[in-house]
DRENFI-685751 format. One line per 8 residues: their letters; for each residue x, y, z of C-alpha. Coordinates in steps of 0.05 Angstrom, whole numbers, padded with zeros to 5 digits. Layout:
A) X,Y,Z; ...
END
This chain:
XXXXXXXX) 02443,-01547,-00970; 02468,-01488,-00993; 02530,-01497,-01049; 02587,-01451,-01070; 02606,-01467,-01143; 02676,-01439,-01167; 02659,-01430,-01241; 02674,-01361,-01250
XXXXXXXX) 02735,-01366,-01208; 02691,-01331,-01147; 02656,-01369,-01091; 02577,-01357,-01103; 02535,-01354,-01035; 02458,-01356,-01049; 02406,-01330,-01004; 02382,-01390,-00956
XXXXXXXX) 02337,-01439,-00989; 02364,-01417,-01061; 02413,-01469,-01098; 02441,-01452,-01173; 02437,-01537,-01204; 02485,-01550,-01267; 02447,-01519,-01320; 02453,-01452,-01285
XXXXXXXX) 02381,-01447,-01268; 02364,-01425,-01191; 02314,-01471,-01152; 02288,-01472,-01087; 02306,-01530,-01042; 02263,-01539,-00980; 02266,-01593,-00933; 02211,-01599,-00877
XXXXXXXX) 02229,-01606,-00813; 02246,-01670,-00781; 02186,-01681,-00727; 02137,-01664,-00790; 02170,-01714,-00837; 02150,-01771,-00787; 02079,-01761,-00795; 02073,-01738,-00865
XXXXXXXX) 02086,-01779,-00941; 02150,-01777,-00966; 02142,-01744,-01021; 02125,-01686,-00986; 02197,-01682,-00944; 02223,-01637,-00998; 02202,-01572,-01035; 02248,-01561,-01099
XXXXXXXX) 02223,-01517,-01155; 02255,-01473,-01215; 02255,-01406,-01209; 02259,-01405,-01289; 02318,-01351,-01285; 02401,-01354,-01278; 02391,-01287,-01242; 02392,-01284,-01171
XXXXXXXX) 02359,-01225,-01161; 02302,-01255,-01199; 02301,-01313,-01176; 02288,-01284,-01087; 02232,-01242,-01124; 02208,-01301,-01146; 02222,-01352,-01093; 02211,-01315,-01031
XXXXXXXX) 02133,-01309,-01034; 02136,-01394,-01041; 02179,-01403,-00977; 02143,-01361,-00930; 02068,-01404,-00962; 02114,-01467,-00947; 02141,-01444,-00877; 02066,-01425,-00860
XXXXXXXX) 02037,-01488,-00881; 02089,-01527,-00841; 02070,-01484,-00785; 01992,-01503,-00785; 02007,-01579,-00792; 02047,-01567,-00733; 01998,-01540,-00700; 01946,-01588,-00730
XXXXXXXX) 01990,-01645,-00705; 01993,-01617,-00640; 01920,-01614,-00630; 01916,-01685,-00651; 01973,-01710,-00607; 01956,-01783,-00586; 01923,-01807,-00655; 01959,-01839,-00705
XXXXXXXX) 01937,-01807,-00770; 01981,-01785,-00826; 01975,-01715,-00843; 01985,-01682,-00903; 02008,-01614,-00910; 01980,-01606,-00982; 01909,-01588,-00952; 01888,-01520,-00960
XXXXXXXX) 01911,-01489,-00877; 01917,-01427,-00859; 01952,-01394,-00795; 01956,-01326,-00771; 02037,-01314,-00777; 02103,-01358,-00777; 02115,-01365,-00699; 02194,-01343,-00691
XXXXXXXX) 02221,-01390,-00643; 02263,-01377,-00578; 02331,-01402,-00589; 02341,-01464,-00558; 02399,-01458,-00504; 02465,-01499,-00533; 02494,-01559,-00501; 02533,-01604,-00527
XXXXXXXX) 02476,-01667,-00535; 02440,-01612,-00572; 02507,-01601,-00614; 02511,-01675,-00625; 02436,-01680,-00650; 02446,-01625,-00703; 02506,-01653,-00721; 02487,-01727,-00729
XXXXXXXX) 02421,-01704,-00766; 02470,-01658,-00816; 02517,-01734,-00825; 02452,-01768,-00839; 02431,-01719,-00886; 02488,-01721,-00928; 02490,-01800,-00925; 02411,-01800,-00944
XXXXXXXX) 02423,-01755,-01003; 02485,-01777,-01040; 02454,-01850,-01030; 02382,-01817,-01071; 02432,-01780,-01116; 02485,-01833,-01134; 02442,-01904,-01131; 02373,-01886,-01142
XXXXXXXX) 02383,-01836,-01200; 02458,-01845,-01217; 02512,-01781,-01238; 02523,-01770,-01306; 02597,-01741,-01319; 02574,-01669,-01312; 02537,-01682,-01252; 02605,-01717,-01224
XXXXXXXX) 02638,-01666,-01248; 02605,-01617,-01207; 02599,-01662,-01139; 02675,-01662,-01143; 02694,-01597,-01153; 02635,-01571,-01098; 02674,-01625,-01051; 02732,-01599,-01061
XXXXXXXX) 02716,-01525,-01056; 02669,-01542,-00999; 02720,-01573,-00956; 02767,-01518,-00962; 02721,-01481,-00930; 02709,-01517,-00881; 02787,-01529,-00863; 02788,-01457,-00863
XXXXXXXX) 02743,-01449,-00818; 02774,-01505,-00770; 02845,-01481,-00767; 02824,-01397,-00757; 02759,-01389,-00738; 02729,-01328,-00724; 02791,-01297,-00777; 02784,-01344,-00834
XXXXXXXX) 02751,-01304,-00887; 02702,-01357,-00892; 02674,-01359,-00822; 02603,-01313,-00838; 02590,-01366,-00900; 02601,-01419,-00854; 02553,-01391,-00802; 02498,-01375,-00852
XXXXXXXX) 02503,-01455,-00864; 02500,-01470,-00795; 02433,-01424,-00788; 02405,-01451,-00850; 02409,-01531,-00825; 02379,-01511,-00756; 02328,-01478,-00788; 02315,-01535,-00834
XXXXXXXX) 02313,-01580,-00760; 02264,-01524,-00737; 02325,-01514,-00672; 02330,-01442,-00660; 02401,-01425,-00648; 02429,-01362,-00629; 02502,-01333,-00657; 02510,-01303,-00581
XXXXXXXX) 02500,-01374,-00554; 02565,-01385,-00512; 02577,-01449,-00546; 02559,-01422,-00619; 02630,-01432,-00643; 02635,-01499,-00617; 02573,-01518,-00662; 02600,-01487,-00723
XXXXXXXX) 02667,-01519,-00707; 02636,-01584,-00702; 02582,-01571,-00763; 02654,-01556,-00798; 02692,-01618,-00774; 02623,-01658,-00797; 02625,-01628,-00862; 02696,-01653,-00880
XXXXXXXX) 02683,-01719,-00854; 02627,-01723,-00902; 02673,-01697,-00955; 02717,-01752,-00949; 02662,-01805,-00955; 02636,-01779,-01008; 02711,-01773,-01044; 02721,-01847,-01025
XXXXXXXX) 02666,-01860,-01062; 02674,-01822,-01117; 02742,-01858,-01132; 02701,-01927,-01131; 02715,-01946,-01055; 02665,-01972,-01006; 02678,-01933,-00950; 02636,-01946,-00874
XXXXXXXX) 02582,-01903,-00865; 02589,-01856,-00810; 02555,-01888,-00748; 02503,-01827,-00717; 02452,-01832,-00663; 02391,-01783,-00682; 02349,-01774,-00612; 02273,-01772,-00613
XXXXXXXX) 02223,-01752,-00576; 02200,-01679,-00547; 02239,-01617,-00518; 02222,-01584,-00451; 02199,-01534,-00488; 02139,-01572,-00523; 02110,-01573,-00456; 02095,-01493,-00442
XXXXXXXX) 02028,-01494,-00486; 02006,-01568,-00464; 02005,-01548,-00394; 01970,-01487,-00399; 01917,-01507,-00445; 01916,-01572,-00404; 01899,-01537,-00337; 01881,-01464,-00348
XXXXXXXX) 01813,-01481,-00332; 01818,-01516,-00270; 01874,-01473,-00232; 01879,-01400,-00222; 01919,-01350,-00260; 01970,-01350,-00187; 01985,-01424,-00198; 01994,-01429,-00269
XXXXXXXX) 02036,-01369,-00274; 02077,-01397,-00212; 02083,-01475,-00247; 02101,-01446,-00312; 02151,-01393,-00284; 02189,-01446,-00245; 02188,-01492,-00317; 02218,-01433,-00354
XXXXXXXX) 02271,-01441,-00295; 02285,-01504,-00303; 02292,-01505,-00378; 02341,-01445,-00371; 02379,-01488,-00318; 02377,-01551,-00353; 02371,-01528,-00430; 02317,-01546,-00481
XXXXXXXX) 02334,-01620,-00478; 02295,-01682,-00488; 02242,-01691,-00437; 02273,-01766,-00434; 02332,-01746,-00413; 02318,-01707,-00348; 02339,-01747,-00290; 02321,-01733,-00212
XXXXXXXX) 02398,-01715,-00207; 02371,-01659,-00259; 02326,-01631,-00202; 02367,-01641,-00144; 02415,-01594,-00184; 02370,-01552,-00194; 02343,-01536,-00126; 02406,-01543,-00109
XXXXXXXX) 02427,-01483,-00153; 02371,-01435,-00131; 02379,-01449,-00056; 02457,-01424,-00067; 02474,-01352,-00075; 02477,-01365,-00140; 02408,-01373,-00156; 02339,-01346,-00128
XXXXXXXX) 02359,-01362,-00055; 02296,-01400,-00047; 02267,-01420,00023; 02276,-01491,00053; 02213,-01502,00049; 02196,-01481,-00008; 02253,-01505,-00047; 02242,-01580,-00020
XXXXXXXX) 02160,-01580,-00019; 02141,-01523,-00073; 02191,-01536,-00132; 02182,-01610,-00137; 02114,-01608,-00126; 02111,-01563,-00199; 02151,-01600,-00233; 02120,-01670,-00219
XXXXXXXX) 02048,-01634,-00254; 02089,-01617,-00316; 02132,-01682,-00318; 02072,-01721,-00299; 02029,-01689,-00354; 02076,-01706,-00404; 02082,-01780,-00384; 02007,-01789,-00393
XXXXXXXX) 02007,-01753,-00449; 02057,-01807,-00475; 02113,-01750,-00483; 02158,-01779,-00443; 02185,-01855,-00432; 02223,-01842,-00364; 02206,-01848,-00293; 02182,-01781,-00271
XXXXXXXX) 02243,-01741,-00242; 02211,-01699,-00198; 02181,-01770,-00159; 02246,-01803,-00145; 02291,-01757,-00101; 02315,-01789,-00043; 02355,-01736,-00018; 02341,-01657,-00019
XXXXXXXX) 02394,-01613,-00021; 02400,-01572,00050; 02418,-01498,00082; 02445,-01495,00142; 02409,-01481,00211; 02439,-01406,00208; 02418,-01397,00140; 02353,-01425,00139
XXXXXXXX) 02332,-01375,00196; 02356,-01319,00162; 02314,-01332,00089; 02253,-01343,00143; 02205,-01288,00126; 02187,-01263,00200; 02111,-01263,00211; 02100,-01217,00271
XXXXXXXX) 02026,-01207,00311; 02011,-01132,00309; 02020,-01101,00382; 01968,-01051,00423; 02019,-00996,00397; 02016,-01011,00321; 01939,-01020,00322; 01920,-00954,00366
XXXXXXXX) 01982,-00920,00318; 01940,-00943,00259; 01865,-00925,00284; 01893,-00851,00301; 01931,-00844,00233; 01914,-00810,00172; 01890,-00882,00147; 01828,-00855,00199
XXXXXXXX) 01822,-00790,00171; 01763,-00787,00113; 01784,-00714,00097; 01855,-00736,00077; 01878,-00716,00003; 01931,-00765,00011; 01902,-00822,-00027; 01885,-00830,-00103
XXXXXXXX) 01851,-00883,-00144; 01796,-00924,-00111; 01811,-00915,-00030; 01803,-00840,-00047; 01728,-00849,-00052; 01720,-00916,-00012; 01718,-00895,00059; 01672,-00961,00077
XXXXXXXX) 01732,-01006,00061; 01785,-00946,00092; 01743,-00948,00156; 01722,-01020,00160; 01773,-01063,00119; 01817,-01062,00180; 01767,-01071,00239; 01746,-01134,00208
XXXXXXXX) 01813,-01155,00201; 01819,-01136,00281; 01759,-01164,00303; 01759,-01228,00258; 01824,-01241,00248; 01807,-01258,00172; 01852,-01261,00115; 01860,-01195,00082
XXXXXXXX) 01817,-01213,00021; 01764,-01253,00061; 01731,-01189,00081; 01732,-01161,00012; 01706,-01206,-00025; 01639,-01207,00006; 01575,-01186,-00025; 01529,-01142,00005
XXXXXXXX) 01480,-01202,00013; 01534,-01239,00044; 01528,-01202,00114; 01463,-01223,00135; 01422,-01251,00191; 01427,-01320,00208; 01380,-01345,00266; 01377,-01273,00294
XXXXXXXX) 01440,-01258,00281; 01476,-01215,00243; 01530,-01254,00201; 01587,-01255,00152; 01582,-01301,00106; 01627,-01331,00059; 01602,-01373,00007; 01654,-01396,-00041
XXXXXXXX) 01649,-01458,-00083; 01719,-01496,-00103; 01723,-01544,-00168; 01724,-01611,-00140; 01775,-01636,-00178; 01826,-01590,-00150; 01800,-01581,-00084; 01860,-01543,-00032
XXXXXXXX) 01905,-01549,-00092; 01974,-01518,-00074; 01924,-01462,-00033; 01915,-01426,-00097; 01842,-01458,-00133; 01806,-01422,-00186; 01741,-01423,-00156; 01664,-01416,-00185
XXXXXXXX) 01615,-01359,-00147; 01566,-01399,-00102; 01490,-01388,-00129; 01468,-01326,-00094; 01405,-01340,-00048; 01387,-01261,-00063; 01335,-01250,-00119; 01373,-01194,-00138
XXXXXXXX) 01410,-01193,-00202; 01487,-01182,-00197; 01520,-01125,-00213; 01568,-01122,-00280; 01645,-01129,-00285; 01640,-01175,-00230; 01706,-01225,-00234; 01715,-01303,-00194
XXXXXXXX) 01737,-01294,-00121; 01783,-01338,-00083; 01798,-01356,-00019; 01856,-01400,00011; 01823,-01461,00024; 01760,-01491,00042; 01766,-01474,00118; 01740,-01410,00097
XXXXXXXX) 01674,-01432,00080; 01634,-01414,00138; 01583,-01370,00173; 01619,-01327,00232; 01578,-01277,00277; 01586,-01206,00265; 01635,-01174,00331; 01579,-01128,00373
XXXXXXXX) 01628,-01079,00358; 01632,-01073,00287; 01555,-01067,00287; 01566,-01011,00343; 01613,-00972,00297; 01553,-00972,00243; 01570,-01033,00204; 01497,-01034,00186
XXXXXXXX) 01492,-00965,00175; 01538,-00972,00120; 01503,-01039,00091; 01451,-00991,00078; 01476,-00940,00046; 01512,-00994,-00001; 01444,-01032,-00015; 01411,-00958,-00030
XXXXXXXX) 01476,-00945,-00081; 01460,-01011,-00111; 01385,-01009,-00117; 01355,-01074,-00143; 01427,-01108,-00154; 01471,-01144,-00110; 01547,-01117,-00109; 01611,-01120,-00075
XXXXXXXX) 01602,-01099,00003; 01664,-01053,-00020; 01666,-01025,-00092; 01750,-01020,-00092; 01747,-01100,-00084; 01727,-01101,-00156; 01792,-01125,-00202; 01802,-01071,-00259
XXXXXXXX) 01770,-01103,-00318; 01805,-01146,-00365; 01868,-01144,-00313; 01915,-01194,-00333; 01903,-01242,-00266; 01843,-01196,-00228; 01848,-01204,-00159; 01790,-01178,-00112
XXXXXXXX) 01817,-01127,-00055; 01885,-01111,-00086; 01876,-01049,-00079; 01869,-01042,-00011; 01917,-01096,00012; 01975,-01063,-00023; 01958,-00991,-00010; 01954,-01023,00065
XXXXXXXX) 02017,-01056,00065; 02055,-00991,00032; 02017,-00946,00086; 02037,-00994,00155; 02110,-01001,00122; 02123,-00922,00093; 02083,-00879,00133; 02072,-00916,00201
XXXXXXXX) 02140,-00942,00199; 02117,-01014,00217; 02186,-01063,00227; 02199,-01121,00162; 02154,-01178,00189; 02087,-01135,00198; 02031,-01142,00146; 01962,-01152,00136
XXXXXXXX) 01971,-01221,00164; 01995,-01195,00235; 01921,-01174,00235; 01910,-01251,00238; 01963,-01268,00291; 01938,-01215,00344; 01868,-01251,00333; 01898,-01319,00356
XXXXXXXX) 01935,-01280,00413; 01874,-01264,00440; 01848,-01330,00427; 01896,-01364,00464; 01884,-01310,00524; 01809,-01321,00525; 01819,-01399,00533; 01864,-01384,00591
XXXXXXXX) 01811,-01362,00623; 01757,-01418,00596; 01755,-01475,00548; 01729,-01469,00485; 01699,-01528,00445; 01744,-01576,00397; 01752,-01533,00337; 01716,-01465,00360
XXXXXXXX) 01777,-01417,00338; 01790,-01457,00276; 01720,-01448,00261; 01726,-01372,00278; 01787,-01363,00251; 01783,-01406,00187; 01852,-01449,00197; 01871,-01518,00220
XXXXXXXX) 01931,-01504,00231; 01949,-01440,00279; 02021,-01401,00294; 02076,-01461,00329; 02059,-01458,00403; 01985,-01442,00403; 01949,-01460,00450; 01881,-01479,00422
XXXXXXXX) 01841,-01549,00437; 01854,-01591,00385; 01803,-01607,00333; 01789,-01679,00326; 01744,-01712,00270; 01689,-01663,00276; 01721,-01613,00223; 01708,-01664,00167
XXXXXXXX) 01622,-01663,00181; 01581,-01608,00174; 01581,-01533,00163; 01622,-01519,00240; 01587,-01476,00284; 01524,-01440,00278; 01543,-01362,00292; 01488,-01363,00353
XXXXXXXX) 01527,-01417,00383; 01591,-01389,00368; 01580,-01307,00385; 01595,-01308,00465; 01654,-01346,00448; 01675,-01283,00402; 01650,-01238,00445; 01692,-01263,00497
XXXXXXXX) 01764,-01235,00464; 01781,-01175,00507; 01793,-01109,00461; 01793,-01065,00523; 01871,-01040,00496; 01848,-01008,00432; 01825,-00944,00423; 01770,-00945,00367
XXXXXXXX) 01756,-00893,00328; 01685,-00852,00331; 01630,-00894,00295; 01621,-00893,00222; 01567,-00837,00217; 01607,-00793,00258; 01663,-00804,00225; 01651,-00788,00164
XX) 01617,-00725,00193; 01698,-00686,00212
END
């Protein structure tokens, strides 16, 4: 602790860390934080050593090079410990580590259990040392002498403090106390904190408690000690790093990001506390909050089946990494908070299937015109993915970044017929995981080497893992022609059909094809005008329209537009056969068996522009 001496008639207030004993000589007092001291000797729970010199100036010249060595060493065991979590195996701090820089902590968010735990620990402090001080090593009168009058000086702080706050002349002193214990705790704390004050009234109120004790004893009584309850365990906050390092390599960059995102929610709605005590009333609350107003105005759905679904990972993770003794919270809600009908409806993102109008508005816009100046960056130069990027998406009815992703020996033949075909491998152990899967590059059946730079790719789930016949007339429009051009530019590699797809290198999450699905979605919204509820994926929902027209006409075999289309589960109201069993066997349909079925969707509406040769040609 830091003590004011009244000697000279004037309060003295050293620098944190610094204490002036009896003989006038400055030390350094260090205590290491609680979570260390449970794994480390005893007598390494304290750092006190002379600074050899009455003169304070001196003596932070001296002292400050030894606390920032002891504050980094504390930092690598800390880190050491948390690489060993799980084995029991004292460490010692006196070995020779080494870390980059002192991490600065995030202040913790006050409550008032986390006021109560720095508290308590500051009661059992006091307690722990006047019991070392008086009964292991005794006072001698001068010693007494001076525990007395720091009491007594002490605690008129302190009252000062408690009956005029903010005013009382002592108030910053005070505060620099506070922020010295929490930093000996290793709780970040912040003065703007709305409940600040209440923990330096309460550190205050503690403090004079403790000076009575120690006065009762002083004048020979045996006074109670002060009954405190110390919590244990690990903060929210513990879990950040874990999680990451746990899963970064089996999840994509999407996921992660999303899982940790809604943690750092949670912990701001619920406050660094104790992993132990979270309770599922904790998450109802929660959702509860961010489905109001209030809060993010989530979804329905994806308040009640995304959020609990992230936080049982993290919660779950800890409880197998024995960080936490409770049920898991996010496992036990029986009830999920609700919007109404009316509201519900109106958070619904609308999901619209482009018309005859917005397509033909599209194929005669400037998105069609190769001589246009108005694009920059990679569609300036990419007219392959400007011409075809959005016929696929008509004729296929693929996801935006299906198309994109493909290599240039990934349209092939296949039996005689010309193919897309999209070979992506998921990691077994996450397999359809939330939709978003880091995924591994299948082994190319080409020769060819691959081309550099080239980054994952990813595709919703593994219904897109199939071979689909080329539409007779994308190959009309010189789909071919193009392939060949892109296998001259390439040479003896093997490359992205479309060079935009490629992610910008060392992009913080690369994702193949952004560049065309936003400049896409900005074009159809700002210069088409395209309604809220149009998208790339209305692309998709014209494709089933037409589905669901061409089986008016004829049947199509169990699971034929799945297969084409790459999803179980199509728009509310299609009408498609059901797929039974058959989806779980096999690669699906073999494109020769599946083309007339294709080539059965009527197009006849659209007005397609000239083919590819020709148009580059205006």
């Amino acid at each position: 602790m830091t003590k004011q001496c009244d000697k000279t008639g004037e309060k003295e207030v050293l620098q944190r860390y610094f204490e002036r004993r009896e003989n006038g000589i400055i030390y350094v007092r260090m205590v290491m934080p609680g979570d260390l001291r449970k794994i480390t000797p005893k007598e390494e729970h304290r750092v006190r050593q002379s600074m050899l010199t009455a003169n304070a100036e001196d003596a932070y010249l001296r002292g400050t090079p030894l606390i920032h060595a002891t504050k980094t060493k504390w930092a690598a065991l800390r880190k050491k410990h948390l690489q060993n979590k799980g084995r029991v195996t004292p460490i010692s701090w006196s070995a020779q580590e080494t870390v980059d820089a002192e991490e600065s902590a995030k202040p913790v968010i006050l409550t008032p259990d986390i006021i109560d735990e720095i508290v308590a620990a500051r009661i059992q402090s006091w307690m722990h040392t006047d019991d070392e001080d008086r009964y292991q090593h005794g006072l001698d009168d001068e010693q007494f002498a001076e525990l007395e009058q720091f009491c007594a000086s002490s605690d008129a702080q302190m009252r000062s403090v408690i009956s005029r706050g903010r005013q009382s002349g002592d108030y910053a002193q005070v505060v620099e106390l506070v922020l010295d214990w929490c930093d000996i705790q290793d709780i970040a704390v912040s003065t703007d904190d709305p409940l600040f004050v209440q923990l330096v009234r309460r550190f205050a109120q503690a403090e004079t408690q403790m000076h009575a004790f120690i006065s009762s004893r002083n004048r020979g009584d045996s006074p109670e000690p002060l009954v405190v309850k110390v919590r244990s365990g690990e903060r929210l906050s513990v879990m950040d790093e874990l999680y990451r390092n746990d899963r970064q390599e089996s999840v994509g960059a999407h996921h992660l990001s999303t899982v940790l995102n809604t943690w750092a929610l949670f912990r701001d709605f619920r406050g660094d506390v104790y992993m132990d005590e979270v309770t599922s009333a904790d998450v109802y609350n929660f959702i509860k909050f961010h489905l109001s107003d209030k809060g993010r105005k989530w979804s329905q759905t994806y308040a009640t089946s995304k959020i609990p679904y992230y936080l049982r990972e993290i919660f779950g993770l800890a409880r197998t990494k024995n960080l936490m003794t409770v049920e898991n919270p996010a496992s036990n809600l029986e009830s999920m908070p609700k919007l109404s009908k009316e509201e519900r409806r109106r958070r619904k993102k609308p999901r619209y299937p482009l018309t005859t109008t917005h397509i033909n508005k599209l194929l005669a816009s400037e998105w069609y015109n190769p001589a246009s100046n108005n694009w920059r960056g990679k569609l300036r130069e990419d007219l392959g993915v400007r011409y075809f990027g959005p016929l696929i998406q008509l004729f296929h009815g693929s996801r935006v970044r299906e198309p994109l992703q493909l290599m240039v020996s990934e349209v092939t033949q296949i039996d005689g017929v010309w193919s897309f075909r999209f070979r992506i491998s998921f990691d077994e152990e996450d397999e359809g995981a939330d939709g978003f899967v880091k995924t591994k590059e299948a082994e190319l059946k080409s020769p060819k080497k691959l081309v550099d730079g080239l980054e994952p790719r990813s595709l919703k789930n593994e219904n897109v893992l199939r071979d689909i016949p080329v539409h007779p007339k994308l190959i009309e429009l010189g789909l071919l022609y193009y392939l060949e051009q892109r296998k001259r530019q390439l040479g003896d590699a093997d490359g992205p059909l479309f060079p935009s797809s490629l992610p910008e290198p060392g992009g913080k999450s690369p994702k193949w094809g952004r560049a065309f699905e936003q400049a896409m979605l900005r074009f159809m919204k700002d210069e088409l005008g395209f309604a809220n509820g149009y998208g790339n994926h209305s692309f998709r929902h014209q494709f089933e329209d037409r589905i669901r027209d061409a089986q008016a006409r004829a049947p199509w075999p169990p699971g034929m537009s799945q297969h084409l289309s790459g999803r179980k589960i199509v728009r509310q109201g299609e009408v498609v056969n059901e797929e039974g069993s058959e989806s779980n066997y096999g690669k699906g349909y073999q494109p020769a068996h599946a083309l007339p079925y294709l080539e059965t969707l009527n197009f006849s509406d659209i007005v397609l522009p000239a083919p590819f040769e020709q148009w580059l040609a205006k």
